[in-house]
C-alpha positions in Angstrom: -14.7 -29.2 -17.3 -14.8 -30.3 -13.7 -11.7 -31.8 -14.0 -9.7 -28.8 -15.0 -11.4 -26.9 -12.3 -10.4 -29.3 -10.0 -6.9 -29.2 -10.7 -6.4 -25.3 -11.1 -8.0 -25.4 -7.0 -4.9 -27.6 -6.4 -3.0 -25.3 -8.2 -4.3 -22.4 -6.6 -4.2 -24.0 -3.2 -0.8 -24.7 -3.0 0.4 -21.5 -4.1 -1.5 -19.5 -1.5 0.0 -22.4 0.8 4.0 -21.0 -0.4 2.7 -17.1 -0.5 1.2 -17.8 2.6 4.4 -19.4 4.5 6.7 -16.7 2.7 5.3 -14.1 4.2 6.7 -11.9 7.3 6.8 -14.2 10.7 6.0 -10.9 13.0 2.8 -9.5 10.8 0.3 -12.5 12.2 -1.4 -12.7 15.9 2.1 -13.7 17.8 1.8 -10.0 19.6 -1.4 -11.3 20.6 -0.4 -14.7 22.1 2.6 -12.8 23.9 5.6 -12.7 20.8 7.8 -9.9 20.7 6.2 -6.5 19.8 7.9 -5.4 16.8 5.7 -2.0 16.3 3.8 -1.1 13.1 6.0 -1.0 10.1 4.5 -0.6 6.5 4.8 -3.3 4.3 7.4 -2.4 1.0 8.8 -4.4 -1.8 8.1 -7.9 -2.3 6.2 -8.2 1.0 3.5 -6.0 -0.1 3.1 -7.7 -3.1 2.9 -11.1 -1.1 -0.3 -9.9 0.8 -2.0 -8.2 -2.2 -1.2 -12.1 -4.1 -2.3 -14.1 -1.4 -5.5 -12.1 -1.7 -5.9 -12.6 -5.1 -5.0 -16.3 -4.7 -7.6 -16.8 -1.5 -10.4 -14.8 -3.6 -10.2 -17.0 -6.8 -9.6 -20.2 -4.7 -13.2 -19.0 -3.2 -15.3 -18.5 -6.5 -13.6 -21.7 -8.2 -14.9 -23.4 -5.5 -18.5 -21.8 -5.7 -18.1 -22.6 -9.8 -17.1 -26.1 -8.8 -20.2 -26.9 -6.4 -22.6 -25.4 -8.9 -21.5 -27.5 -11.7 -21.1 -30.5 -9.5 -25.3 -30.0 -8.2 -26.4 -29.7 -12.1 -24.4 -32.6 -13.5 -25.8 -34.9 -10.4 
């Protein structure tokens, strides 16, 4: 069981990494740290769905990893 768990994180990991990279260059804190002000735009189209994924994937990355400790502490 722990296995499986263990390999679905990976799995999970390295596809918030991808939606993570493919996402928009000009939505993160580089107005902050003195990039280019672009203005507020609304997020359409694939973009959109990237940030409501990467949610997702950052959420159920979270509780497998709460699943995984739990199981860990009652098998030890």
């Amino acid at each position: 069981m722990l296995k499986i768990i263990n390999i679905t994180e990976i799995i999970i990991a390295i596809a918030l990494i991808i939606s993570i990279l493919l996402q928009n260059r000009g939505a993160g804190l580089s107005g902050t740290f003195g990039g280019g002000f672009e203005g507020y735009y609304t997020r359409r189209g694939f973009e959109k769905f990237l940030v409501y994924f990467s949610i997702f994937l950052s959420t159920a990355f979270v509780i497998l990893a709460i699943i995984n400790l739990i199981l860990s502490n009652k098998l030890n």
